[in-house]
N, C-alpha and C positions, 0 to 999 in steps of 0.2 A: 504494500500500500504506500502511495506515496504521498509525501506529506506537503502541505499546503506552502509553509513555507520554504521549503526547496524549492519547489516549482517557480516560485512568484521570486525565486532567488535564480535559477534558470534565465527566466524570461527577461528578466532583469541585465541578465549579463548578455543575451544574446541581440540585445535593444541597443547595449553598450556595444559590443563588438558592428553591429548593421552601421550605426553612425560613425563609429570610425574609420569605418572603410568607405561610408560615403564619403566623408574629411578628407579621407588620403586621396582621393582618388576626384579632387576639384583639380579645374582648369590650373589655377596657380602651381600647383602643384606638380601636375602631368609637367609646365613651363619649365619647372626648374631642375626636375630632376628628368627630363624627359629619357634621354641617353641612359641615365642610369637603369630606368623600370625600362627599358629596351632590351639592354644588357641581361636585366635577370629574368626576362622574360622569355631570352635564348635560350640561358642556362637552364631554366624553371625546362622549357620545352624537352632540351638534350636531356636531362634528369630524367622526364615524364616518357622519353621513350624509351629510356632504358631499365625502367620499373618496367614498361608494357614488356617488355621483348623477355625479361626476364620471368614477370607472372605467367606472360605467355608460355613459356616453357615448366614451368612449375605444372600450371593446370593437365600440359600435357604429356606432362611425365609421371602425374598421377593418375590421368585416365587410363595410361599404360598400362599401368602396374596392377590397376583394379582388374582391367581384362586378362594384363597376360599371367600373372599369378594366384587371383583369387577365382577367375572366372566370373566376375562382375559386372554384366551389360545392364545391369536394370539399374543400377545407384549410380549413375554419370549425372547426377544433378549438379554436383559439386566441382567434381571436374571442367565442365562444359561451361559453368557460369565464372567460373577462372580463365578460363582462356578466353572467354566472351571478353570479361573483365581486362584483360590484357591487350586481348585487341584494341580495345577503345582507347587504352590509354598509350599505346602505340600509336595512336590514329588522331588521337586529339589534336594534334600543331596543326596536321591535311585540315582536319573538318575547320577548325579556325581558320586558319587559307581562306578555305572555299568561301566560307562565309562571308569574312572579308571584304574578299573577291565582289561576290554578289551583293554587299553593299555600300560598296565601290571606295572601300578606302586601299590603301596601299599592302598587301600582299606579299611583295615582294620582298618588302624587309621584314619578317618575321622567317623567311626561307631557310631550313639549314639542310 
């Protein structure tokens, strides 16, 4: 059961954390450190595909193992939603591109 005042201590923080990333993320802001949130935005990306490629292989190393050792075809829930999971975040910089792309700002520098 959970208790009232946690919750309303929850919402609390997650009201606190919403505005401050509306704060960071003003015009003046993007102004002065523009370069910089560029820069870790790369990194942030190269990071984020290298979690996917990795979960990606995790998921698939254990759908393996359930088939080829346990004889496991019916419980790939787990498996399958892991490499789903990894796909995506392998895939996340592409689908930002695209989006981008389609509305119509610059693409081309977020490219790695």
């Amino acid at each position: 059961m959970v208790k009232k005042n946690s919750l309303s201590q929850g919402l609390l923080l997650l009201a606190l954390l919403v505005l401050s990333s509306t704060l960071a993320s003003s015009p003046l802001f993007a102004q002065t450190y523009g370069q910089d949130i560029l820069s870790a935005g790369t990194n942030l990306y190269t990071w984020l595909r290298r979690l996917g490629a990795i979960t990606t292989m995790i998921g698939l190393g254990w759908g393996g193992i359930k088939i080829t050792f346990q004889h496991d075809t019916q419980h790939l829930k787990g498996p399958l939603f892991t490499c789903l999971g990894g796909i995506i975040c392998l895939l996340a910089p592409s689908i930002v591109n695209v989006l981008l792309g389609m509305a119509g700002g610059s693409a081309a520098t977020l490219n790695q």
